[in-house]
C-alpha positions in Angstrom: 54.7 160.9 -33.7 54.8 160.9 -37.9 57.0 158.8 -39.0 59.5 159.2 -41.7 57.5 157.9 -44.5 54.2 159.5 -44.0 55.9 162.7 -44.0 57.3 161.4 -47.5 54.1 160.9 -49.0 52.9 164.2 -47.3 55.7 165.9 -49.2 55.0 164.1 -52.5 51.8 165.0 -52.4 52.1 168.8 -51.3 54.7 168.9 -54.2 52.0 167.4 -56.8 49.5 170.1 -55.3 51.2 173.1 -56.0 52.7 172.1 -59.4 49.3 171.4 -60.4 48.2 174.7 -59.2 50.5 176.3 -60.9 50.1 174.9 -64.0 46.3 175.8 -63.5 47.4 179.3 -63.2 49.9 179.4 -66.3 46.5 178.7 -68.0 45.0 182.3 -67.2 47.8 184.4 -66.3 51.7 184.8 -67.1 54.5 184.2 -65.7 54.9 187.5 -63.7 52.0 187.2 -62.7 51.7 184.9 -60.5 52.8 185.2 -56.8 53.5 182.4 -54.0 51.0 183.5 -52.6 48.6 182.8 -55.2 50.1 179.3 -55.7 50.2 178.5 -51.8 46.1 178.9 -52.0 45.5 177.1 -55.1 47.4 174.0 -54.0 46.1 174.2 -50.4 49.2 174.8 -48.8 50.8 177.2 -46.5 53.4 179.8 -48.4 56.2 178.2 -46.1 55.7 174.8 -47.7 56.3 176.0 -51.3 59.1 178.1 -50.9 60.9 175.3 -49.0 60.2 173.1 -51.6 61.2 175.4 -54.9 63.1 178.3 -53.1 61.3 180.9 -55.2 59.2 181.7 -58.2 62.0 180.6 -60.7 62.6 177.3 -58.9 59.0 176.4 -59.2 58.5 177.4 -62.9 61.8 175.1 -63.4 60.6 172.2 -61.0 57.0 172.3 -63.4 58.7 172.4 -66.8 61.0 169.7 -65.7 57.9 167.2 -64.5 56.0 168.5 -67.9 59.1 167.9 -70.3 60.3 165.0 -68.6 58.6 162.3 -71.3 59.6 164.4 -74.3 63.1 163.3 -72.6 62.4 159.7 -72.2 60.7 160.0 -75.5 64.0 161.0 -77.5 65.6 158.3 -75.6 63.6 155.8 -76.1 60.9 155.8 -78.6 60.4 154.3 -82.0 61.9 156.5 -85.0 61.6 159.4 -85.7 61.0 161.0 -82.6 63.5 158.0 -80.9 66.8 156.8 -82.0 67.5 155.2 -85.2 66.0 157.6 -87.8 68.0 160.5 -90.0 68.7 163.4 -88.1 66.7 165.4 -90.4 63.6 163.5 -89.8 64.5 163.1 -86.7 64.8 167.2 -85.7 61.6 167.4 -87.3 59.9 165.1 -85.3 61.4 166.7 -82.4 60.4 170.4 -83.1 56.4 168.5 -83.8 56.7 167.1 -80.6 58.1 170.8 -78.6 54.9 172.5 -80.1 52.5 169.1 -79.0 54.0 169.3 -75.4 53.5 173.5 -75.7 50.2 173.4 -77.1 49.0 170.8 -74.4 50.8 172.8 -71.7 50.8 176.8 -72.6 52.4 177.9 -69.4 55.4 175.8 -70.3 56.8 178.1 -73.1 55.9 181.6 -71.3 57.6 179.9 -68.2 60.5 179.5 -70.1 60.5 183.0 -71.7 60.1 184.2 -68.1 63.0 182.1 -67.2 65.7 184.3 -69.3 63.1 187.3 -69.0 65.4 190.7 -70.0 64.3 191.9 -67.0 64.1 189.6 -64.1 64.1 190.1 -60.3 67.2 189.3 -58.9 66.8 186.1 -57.1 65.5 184.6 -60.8 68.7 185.8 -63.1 69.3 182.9 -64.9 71.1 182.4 -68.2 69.2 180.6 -71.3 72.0 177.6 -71.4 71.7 176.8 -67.7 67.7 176.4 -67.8 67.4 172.6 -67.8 64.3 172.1 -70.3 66.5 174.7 -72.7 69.7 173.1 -72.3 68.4 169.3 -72.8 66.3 171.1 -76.0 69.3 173.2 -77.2 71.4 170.0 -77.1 69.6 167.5 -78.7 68.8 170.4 -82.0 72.6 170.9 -82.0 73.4 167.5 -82.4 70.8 166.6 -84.7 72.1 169.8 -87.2 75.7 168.7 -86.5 75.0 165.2 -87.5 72.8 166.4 -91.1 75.3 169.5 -91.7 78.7 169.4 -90.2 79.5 172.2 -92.2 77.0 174.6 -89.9 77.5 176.2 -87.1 74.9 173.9 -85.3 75.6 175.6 -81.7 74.7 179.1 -83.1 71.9 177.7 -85.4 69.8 175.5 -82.7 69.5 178.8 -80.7 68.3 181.0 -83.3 65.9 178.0 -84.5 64.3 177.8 -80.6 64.7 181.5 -79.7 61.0 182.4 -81.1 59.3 179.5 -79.2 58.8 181.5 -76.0 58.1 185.2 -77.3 55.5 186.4 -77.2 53.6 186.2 -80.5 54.5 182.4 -80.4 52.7 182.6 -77.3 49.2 184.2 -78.2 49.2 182.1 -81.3 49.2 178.5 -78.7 46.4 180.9 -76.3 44.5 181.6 -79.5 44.8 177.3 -80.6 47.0 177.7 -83.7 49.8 174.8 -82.7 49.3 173.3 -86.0 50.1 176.9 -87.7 53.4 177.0 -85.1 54.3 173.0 -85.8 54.1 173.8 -89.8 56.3 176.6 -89.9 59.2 175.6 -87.7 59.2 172.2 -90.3 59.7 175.1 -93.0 62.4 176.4 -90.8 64.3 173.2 -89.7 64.2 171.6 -93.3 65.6 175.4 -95.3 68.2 175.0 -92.7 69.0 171.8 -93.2 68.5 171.4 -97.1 70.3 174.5 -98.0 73.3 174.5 -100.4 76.4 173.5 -98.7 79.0 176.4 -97.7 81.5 176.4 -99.7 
């Protein structure tokens, strides 16, 4: 009889399987793309196993961005200035939106995933709104603060959005396939500092 922790580091190990698989997939095809199916083979594993593990395609695209984004979290949290606490929160915003387009241009699946995430047209089982996507809230949140903090006088909520809103279209996108990050990282600084260093309203 298997006992309870060899099933846990089966489990553990499936899980690693297919979110590798899948994020060996996100580097040839999108999103809606990829099938279950196609997953299930990659990592190995029987279809069964995955969708009791992520439910469906959304859960797994939200299970991989969470594992991917997880140390830009603890990064935020915990690093040394600017990216971590104790720097201006203009410096700090800047750092972070470097750091969104590092993670992306390391991972290119990860932005498509979330554009596929909040897709216009999704199946029904993967309606999900753009605020209750976990890697888009915790991003949303922390841009909002940081504006709030430099620029009380902004509407920071409305502003964060419109500042991540391109990062998962899809000409962001083919610029990260075709290696242009650097081209991506230097124009959202352009973004996040005319935001930030415009006049005050009056």
């Amino acid at each position: 009889m298997t006992d309870g922790r060899h099933e846990r580091a089966d489990a553990a190990r499936n899980r690693r399987a297919i979110l590798r698989a899948t994020e060996e997939l996100l580097t040839r095809r999108r999103p809606e793309q990829i099938t279950i199916e196609q997953v299930a083979a990659a990592a190995g594993v029987g279809k069964g196993t995955v969708f009791h593990r992520f439910g469906n395609r959304m859960g797994l695209m939200v299970a991989l961005m969470q594992e991917r984004a997880l140390a830009l979290r603890e990064a935020v949290q915990n690093d040394p200035p600017p990216l971590g606490p104790g720097a201006p929160p203009r410096e700090r915003l800047l750092a972070f939106m470097d750091a969104v387009v590092e993670v992306a241009g390391r991972n290119k699946g990860l932005l498509a995933a979330l554009g596929h995430a909040v897709s216009a047209t999704p199946k029904p089982e993967e309606t999900q709104r753009r605020e209750d996507h976990p890697v888009y809230r915790f991003w949303h949140g922390h841009v909002s603060a940081l504006i709030a903090a430099e620029r009380p006088d902004l509407d920071a909520e409305l502003l964060a959005h419109l500042l991540l809103a391109g990062l998962h279209s899809d000409p962001v996108l083919q610029l990260l396939e075709r290696g242009e990050a650097a081209r991506l990282a230097e124009s959202l600084r352009a973004l996040a500092d005319a935001l930030l260093l415009s006049p005050p309203r009056p």
